[in-house]
PDB file with one MODEL, atoms N, CA, C and O in Angstrom:
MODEL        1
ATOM      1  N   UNK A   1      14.542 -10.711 -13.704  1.00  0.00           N
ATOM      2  CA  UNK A   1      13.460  -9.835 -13.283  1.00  0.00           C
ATOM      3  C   UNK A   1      13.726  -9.353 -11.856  1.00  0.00           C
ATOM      4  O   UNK A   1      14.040 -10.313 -11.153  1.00  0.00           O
ATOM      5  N   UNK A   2      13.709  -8.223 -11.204  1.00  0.00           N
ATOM      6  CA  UNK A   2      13.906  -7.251 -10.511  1.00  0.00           C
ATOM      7  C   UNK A   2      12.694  -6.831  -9.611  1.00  0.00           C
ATOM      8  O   UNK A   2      11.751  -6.109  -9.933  1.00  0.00           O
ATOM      9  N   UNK A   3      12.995  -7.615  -8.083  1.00  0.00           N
ATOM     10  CA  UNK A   3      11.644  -7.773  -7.706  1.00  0.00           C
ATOM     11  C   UNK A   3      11.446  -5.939  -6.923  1.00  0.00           C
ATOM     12  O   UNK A   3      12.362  -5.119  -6.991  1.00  0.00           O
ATOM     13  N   UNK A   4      10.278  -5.681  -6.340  1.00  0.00           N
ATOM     14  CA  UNK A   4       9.913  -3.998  -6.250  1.00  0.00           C
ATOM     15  C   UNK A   4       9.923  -3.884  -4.643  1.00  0.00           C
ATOM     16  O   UNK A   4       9.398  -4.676  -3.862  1.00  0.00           O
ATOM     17  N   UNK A   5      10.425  -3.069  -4.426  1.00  0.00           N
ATOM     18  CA  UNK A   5      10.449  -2.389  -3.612  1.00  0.00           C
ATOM     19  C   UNK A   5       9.486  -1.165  -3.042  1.00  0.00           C
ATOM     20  O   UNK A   5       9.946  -0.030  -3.162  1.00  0.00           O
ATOM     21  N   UNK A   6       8.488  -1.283  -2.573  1.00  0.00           N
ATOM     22  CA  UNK A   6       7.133  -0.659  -2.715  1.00  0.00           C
ATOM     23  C   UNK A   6       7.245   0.868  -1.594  1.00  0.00           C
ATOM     24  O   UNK A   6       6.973   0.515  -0.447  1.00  0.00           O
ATOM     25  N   UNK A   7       7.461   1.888  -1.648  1.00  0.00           N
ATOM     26  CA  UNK A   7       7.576   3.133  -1.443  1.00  0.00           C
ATOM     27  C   UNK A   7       5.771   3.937  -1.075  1.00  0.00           C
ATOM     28  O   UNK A   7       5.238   4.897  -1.632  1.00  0.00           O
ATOM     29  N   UNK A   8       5.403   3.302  -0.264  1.00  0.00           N
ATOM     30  CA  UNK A   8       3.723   4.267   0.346  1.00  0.00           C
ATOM     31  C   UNK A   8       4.024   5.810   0.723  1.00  0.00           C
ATOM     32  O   UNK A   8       4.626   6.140   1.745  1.00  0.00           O
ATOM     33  N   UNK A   9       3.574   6.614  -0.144  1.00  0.00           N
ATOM     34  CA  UNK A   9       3.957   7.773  -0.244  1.00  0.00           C
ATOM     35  C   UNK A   9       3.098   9.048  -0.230  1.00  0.00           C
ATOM     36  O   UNK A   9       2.305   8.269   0.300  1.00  0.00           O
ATOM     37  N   UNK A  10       2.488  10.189  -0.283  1.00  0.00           N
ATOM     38  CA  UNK A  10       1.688  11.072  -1.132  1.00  0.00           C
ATOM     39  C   UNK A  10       2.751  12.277  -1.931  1.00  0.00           C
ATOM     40  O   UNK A  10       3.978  12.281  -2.030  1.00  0.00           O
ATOM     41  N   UNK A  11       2.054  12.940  -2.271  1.00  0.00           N
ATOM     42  CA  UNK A  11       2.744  13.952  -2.706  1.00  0.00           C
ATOM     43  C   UNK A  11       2.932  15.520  -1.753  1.00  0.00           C
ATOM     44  O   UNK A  11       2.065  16.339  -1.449  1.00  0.00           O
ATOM     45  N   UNK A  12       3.898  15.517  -1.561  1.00  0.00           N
ATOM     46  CA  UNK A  12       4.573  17.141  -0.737  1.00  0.00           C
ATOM     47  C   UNK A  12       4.453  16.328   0.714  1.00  0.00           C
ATOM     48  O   UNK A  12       3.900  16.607   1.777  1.00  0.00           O
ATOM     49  N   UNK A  13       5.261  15.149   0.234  1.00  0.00           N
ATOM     50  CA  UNK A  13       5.627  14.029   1.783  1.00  0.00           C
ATOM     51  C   UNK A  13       7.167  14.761   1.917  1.00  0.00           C
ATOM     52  O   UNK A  13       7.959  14.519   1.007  1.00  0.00           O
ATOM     53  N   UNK A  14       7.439  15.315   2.610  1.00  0.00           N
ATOM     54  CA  UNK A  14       9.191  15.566   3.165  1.00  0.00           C
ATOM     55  C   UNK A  14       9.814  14.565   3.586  1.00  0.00           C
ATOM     56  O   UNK A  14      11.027  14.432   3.425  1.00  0.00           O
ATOM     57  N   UNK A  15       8.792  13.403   4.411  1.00  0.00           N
ATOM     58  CA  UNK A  15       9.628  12.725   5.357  1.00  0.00           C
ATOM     59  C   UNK A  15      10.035  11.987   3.905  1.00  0.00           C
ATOM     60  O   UNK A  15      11.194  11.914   3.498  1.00  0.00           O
ATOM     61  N   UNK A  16       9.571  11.777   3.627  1.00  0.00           N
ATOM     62  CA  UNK A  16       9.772  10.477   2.137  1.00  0.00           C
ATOM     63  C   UNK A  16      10.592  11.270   1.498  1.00  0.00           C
ATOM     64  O   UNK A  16      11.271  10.360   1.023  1.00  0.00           O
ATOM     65  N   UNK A  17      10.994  12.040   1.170  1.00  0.00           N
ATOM     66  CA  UNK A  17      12.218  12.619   0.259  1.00  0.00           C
ATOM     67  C   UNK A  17      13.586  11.875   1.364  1.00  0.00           C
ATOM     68  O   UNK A  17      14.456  11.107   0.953  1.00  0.00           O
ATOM     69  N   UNK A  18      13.483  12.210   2.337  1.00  0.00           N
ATOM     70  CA  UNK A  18      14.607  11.764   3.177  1.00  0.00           C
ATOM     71  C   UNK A  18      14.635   9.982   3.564  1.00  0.00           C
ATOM     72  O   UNK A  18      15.614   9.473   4.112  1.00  0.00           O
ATOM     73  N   UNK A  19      13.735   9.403   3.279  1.00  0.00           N
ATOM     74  CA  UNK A  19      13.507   8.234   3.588  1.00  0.00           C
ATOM     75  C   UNK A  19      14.415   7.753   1.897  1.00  0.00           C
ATOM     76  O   UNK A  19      15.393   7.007   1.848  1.00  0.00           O
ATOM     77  N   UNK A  20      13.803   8.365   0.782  1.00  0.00           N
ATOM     78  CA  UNK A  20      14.757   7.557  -0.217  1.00  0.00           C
ATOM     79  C   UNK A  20      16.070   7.687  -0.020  1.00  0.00           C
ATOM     80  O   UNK A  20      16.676   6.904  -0.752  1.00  0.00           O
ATOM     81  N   UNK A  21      16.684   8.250   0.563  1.00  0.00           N
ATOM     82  CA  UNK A  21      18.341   8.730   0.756  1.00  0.00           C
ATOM     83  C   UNK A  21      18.240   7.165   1.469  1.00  0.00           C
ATOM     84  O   UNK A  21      18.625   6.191   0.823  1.00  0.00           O
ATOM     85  N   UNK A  22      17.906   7.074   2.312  1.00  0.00           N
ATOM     86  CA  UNK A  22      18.402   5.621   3.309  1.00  0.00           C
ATOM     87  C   UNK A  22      17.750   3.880   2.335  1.00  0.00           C
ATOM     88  O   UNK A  22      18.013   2.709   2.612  1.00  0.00           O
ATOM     89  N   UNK A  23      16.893   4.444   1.232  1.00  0.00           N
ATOM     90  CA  UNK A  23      16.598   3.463   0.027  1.00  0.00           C
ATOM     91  C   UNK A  23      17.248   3.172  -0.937  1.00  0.00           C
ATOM     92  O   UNK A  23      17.441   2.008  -1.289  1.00  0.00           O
ATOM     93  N   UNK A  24      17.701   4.200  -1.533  1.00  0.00           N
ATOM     94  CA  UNK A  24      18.642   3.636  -2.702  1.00  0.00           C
ATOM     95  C   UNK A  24      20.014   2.885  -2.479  1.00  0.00           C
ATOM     96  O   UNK A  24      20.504   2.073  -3.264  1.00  0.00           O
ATOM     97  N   UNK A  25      20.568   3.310  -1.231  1.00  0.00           N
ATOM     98  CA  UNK A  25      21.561   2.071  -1.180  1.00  0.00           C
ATOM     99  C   UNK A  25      21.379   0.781  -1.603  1.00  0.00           C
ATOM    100  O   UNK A  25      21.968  -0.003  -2.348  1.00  0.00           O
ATOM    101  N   UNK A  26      19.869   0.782  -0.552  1.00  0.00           N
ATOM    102  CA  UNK A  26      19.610  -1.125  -0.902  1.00  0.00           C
ATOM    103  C   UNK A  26      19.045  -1.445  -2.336  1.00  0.00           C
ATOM    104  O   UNK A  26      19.681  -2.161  -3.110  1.00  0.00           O
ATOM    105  N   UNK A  27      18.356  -1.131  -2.522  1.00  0.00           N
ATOM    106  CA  UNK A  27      18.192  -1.492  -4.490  1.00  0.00           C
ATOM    107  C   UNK A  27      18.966  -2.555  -4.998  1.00  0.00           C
ATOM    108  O   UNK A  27      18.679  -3.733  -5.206  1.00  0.00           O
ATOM    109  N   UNK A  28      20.393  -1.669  -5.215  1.00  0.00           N
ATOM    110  CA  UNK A  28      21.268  -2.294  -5.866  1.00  0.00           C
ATOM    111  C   UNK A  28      21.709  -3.792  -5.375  1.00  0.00           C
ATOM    112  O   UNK A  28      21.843  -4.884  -5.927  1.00  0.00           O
ATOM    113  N   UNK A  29      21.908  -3.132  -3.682  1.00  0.00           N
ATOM    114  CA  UNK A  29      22.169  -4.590  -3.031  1.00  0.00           C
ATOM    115  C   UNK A  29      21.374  -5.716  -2.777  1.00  0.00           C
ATOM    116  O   UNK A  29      21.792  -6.872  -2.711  1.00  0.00           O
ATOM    117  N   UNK A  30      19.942  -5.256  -2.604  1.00  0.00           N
ATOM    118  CA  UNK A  30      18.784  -6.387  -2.707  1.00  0.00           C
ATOM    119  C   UNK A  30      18.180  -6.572  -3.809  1.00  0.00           C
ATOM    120  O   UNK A  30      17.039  -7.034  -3.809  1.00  0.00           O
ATOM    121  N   UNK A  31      19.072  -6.125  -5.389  1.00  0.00           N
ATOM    122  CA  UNK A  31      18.247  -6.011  -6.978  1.00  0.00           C
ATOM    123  C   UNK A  31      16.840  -5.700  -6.870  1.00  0.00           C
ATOM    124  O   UNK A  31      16.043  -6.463  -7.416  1.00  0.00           O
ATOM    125  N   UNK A  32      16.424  -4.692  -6.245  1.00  0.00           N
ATOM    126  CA  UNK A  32      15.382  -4.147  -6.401  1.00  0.00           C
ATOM    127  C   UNK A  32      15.195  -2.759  -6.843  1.00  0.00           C
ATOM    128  O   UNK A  32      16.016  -1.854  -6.694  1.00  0.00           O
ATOM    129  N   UNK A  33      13.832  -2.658  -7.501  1.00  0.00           N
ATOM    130  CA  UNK A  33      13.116  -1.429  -7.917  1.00  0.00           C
ATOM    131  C   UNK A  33      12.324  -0.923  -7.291  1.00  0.00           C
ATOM    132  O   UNK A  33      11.448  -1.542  -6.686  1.00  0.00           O
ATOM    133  N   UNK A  34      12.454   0.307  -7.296  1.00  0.00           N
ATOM    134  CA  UNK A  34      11.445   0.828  -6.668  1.00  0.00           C
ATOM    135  C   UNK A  34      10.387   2.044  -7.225  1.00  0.00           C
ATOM    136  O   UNK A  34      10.512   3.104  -7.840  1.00  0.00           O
ATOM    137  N   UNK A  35       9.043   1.091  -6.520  1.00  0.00           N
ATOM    138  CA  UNK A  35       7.803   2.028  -7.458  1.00  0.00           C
ATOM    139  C   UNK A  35       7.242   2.227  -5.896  1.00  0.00           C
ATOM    140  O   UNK A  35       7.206   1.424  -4.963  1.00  0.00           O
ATOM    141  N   UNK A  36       6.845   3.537  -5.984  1.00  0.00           N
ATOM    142  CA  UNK A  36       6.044   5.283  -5.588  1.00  0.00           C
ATOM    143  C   UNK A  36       4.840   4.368  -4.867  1.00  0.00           C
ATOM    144  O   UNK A  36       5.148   3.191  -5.052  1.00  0.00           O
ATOM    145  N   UNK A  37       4.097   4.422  -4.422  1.00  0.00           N
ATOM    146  CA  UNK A  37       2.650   3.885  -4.460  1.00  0.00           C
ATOM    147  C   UNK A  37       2.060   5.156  -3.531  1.00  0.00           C
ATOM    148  O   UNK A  37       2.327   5.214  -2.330  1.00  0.00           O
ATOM    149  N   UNK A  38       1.204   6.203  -4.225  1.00  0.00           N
ATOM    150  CA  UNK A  38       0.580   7.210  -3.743  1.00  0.00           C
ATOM    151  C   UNK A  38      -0.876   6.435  -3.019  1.00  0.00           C
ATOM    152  O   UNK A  38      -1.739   5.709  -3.511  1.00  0.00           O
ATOM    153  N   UNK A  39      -0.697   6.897  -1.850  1.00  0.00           N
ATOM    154  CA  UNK A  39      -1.983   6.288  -0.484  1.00  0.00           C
ATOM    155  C   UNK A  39      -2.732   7.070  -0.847  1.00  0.00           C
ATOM    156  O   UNK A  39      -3.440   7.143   0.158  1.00  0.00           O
ATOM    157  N   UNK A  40      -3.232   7.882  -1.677  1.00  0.00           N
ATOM    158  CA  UNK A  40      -4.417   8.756  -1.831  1.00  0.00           C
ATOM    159  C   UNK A  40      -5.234   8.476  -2.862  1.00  0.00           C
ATOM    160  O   UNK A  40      -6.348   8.906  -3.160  1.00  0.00           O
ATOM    161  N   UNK A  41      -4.296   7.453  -3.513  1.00  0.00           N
ATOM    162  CA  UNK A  41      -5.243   6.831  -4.590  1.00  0.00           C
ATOM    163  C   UNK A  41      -6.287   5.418  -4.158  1.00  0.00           C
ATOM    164  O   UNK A  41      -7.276   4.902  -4.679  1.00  0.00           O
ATOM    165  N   UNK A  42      -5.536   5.166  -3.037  1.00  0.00           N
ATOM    166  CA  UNK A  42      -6.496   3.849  -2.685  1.00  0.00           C
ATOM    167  C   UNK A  42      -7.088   3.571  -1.230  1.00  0.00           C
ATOM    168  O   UNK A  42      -6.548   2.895  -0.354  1.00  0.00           O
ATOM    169  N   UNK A  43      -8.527   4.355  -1.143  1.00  0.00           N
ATOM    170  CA  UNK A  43      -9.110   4.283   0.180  1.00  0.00           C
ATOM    171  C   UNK A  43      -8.309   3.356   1.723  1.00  0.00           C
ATOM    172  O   UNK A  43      -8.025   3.963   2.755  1.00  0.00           O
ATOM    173  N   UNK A  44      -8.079   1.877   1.536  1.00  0.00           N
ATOM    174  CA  UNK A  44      -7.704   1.180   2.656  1.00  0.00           C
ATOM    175  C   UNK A  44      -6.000   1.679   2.959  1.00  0.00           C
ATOM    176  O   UNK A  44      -5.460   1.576   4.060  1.00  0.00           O
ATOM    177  N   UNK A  45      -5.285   2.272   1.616  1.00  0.00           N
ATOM    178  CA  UNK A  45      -3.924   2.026   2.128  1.00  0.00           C
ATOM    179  C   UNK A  45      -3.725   3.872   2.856  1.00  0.00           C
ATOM    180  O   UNK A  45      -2.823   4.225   3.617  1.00  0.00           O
ATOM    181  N   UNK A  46      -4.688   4.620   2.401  1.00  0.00           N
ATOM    182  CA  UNK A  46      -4.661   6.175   2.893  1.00  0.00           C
ATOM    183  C   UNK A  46      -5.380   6.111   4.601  1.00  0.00           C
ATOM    184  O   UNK A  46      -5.245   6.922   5.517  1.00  0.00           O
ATOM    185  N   UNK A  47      -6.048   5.004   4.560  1.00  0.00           N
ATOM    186  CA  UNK A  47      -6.700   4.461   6.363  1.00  0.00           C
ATOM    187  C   UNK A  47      -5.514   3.906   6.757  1.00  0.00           C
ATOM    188  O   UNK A  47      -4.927   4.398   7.721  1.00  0.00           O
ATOM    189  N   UNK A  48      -5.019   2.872   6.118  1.00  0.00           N
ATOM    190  CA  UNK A  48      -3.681   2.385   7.483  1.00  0.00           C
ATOM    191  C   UNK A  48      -2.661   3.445   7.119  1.00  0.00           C
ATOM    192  O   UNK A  48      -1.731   3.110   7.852  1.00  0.00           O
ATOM    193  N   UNK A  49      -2.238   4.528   6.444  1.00  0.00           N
ATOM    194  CA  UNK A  49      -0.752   4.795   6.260  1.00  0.00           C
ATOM    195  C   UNK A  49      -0.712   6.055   6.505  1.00  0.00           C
ATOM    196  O   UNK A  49       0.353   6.639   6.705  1.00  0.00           O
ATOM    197  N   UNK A  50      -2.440   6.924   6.528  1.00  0.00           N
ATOM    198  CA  UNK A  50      -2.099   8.182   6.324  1.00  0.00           C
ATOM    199  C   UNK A  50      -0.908   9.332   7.306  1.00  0.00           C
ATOM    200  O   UNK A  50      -0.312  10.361   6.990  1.00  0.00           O
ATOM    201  N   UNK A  51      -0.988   8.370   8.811  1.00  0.00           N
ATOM    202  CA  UNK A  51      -0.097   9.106   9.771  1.00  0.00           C
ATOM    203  C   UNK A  51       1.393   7.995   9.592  1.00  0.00           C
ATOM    204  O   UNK A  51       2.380   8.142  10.313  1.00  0.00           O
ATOM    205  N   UNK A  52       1.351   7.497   9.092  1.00  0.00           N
ATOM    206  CA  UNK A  52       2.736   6.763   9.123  1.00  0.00           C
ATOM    207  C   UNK A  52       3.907   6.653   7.866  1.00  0.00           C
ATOM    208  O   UNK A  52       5.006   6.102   7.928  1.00  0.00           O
ATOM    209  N   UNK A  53       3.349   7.298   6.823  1.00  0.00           N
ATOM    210  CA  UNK A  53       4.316   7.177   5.944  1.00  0.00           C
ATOM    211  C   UNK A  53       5.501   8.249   6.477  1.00  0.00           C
ATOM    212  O   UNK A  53       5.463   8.952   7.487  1.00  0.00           O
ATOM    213  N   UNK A  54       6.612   8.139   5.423  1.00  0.00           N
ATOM    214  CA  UNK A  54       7.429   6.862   4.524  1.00  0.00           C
ATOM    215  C   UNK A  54       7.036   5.525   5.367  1.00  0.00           C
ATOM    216  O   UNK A  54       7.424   5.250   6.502  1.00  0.00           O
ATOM    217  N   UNK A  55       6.134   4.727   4.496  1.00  0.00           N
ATOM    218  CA  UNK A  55       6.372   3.335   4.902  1.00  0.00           C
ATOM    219  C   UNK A  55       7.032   2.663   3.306  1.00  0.00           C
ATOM    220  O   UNK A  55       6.770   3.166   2.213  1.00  0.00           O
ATOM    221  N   UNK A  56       7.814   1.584   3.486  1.00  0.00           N
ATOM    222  CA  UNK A  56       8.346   0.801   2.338  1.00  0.00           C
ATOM    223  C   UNK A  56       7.735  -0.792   2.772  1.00  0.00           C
ATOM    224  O   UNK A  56       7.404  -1.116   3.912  1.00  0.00           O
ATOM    225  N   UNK A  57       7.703  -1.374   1.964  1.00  0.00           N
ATOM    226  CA  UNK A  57       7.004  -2.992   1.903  1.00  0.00           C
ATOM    227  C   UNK A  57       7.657  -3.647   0.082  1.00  0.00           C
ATOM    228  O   UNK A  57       8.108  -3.107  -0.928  1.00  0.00           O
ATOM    229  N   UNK A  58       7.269  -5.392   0.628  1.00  0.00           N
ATOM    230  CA  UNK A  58       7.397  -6.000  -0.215  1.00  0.00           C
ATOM    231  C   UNK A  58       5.890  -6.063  -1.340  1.00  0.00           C
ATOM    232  O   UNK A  58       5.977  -6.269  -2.551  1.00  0.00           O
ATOM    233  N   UNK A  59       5.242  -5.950  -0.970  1.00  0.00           N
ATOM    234  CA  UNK A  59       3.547  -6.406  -1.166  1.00  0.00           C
ATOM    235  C   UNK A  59       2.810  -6.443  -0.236  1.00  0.00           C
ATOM    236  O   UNK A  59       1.701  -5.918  -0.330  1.00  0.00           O
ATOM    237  N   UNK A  60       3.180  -7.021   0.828  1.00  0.00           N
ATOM    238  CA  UNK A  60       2.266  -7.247   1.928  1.00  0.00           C
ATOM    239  C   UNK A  60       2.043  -6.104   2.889  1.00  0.00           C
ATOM    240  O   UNK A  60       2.876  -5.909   3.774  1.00  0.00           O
ATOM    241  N   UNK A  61       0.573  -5.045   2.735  1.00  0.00           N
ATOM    242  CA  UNK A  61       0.888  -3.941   3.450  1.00  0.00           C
ATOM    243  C   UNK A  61       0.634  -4.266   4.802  1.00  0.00           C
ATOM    244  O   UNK A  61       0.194  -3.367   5.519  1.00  0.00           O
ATOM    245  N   UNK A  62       0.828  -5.362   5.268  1.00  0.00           N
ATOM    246  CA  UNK A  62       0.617  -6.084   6.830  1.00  0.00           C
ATOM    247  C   UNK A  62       2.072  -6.152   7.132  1.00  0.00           C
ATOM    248  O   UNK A  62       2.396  -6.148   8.320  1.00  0.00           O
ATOM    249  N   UNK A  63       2.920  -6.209   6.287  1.00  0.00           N
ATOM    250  CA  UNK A  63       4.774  -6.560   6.346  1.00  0.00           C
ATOM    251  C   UNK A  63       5.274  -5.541   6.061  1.00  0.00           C
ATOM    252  O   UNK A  63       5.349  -5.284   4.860  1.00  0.00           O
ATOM    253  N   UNK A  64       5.853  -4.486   7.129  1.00  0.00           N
ATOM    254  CA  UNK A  64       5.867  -3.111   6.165  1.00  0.00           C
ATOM    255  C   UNK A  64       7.196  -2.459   7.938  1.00  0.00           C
ATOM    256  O   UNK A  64       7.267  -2.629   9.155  1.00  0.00           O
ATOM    257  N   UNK A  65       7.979  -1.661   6.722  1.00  0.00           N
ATOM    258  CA  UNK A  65       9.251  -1.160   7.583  1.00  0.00           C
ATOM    259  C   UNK A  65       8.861   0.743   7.441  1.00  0.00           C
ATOM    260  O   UNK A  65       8.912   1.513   6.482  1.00  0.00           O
ATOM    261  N   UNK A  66       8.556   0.894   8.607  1.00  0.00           N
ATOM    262  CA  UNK A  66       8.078   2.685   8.587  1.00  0.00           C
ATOM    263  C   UNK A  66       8.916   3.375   9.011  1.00  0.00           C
ATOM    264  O   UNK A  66       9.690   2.925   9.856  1.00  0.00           O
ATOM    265  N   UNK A  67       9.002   4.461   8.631  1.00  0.00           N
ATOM    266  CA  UNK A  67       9.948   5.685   9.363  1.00  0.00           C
ATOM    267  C   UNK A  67       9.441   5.636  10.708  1.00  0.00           C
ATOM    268  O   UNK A  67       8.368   5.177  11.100  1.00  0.00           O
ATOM    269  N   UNK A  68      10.335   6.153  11.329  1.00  0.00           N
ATOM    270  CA  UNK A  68      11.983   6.638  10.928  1.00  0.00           C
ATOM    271  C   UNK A  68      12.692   5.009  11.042  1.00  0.00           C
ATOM    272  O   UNK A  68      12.554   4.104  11.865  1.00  0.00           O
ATOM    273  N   UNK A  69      13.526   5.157   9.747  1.00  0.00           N
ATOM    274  CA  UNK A  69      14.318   4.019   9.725  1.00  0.00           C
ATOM    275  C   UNK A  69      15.889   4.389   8.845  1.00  0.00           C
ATOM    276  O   UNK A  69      15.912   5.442   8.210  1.00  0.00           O
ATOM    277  N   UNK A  70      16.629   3.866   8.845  1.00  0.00           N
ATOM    278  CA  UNK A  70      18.247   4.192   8.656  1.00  0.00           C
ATOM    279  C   UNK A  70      18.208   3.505   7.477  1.00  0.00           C
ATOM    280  O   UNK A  70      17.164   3.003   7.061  1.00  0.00           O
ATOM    281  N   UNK A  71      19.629   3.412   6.692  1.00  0.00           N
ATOM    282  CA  UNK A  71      19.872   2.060   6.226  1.00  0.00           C
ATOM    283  C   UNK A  71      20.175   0.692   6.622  1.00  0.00           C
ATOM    284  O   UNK A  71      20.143  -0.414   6.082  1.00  0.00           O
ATOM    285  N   UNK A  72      20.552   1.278   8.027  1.00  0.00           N
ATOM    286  CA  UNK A  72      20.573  -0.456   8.901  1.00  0.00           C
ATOM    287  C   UNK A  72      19.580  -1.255   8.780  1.00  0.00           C
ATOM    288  O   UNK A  72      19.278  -2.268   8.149  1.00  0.00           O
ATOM    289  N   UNK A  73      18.848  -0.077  10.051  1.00  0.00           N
ATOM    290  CA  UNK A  73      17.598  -1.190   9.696  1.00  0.00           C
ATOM    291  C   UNK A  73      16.752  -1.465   8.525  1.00  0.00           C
ATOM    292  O   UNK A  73      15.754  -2.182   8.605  1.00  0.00           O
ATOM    293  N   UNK A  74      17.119  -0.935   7.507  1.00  0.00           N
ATOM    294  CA  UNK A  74      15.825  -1.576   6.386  1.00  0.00           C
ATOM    295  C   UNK A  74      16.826  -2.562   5.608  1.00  0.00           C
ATOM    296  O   UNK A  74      16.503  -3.542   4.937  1.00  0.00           O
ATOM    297  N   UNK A  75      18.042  -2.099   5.843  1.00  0.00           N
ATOM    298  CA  UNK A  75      18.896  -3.546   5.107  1.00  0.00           C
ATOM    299  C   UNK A  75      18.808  -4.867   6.139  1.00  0.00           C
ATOM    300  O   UNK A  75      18.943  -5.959   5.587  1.00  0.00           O
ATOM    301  N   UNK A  76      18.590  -4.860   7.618  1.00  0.00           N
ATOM    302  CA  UNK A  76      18.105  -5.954   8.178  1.00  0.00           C
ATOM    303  C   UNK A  76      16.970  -6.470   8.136  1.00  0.00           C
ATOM    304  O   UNK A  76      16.810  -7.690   8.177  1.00  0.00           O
ATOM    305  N   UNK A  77      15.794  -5.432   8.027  1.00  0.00           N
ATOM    306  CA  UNK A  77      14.294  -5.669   7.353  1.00  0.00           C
ATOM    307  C   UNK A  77      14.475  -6.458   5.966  1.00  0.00           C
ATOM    308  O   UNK A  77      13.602  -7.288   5.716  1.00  0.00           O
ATOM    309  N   UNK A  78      15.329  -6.320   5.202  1.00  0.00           N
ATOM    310  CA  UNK A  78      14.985  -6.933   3.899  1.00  0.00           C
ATOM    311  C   UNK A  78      15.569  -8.041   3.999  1.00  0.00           C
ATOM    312  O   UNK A  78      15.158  -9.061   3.445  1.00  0.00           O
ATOM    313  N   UNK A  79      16.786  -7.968   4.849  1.00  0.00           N
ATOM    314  CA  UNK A  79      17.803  -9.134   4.395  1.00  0.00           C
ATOM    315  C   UNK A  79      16.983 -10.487   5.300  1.00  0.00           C
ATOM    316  O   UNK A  79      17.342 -11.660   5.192  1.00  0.00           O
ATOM    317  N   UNK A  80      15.930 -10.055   6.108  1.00  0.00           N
ATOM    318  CA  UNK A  80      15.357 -10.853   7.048  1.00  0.00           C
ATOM    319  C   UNK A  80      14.161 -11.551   5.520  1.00  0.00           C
ATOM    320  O   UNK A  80      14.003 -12.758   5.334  1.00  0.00           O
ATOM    321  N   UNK A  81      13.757 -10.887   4.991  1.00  0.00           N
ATOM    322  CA  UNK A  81      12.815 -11.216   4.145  1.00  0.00           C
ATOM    323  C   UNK A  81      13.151 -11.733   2.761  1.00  0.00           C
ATOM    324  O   UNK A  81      12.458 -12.666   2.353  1.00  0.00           O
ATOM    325  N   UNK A  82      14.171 -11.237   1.932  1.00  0.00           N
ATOM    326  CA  UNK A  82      14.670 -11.903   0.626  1.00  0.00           C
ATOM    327  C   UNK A  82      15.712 -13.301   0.386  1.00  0.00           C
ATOM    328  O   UNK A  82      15.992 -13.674  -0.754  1.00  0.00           O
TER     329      UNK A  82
ENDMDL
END
């Protein structure tokens, strides 16, 4: 089982089109999936995220790696956490 890789997003986000380019590397390397999670569907996560997305997280939207970020750093963000 293939733990997720959580993507806080809306729709006609630009920065987040460019944020998955520096995501899919890690997937493969940290066996993760990754699911979308639109902030407009859920009142508290559209209050903490609305000026900060691309944010990516494990679950914990208190533990969370935001743009602007590379593949460095989110492969040191994860590799710190998995």
């Amino acid at each position: 089982m293939s733990r997720e890789l959580l993507l806080y997003t809306t729709l006609g986000c630009s920065l987040c089109e460019k944020a998955k380019l520096e995501i899919w590397p890690q997937l493969e390397r940290f066996r993760l999936r990754l699911r979308e999670v639109d902030i407009a569907d859920d009142p508290l996560l559209l209050e903490r995220f609305a000026v900060r997305i691309p944010v990516v997280g494990l679950g914990d939207p208190e533990d969370v790696c935001a743009w602007p970020f590379d593949q460095a750093q989110l492969h040191d963000w994860l590799r710190q956490r998995l």
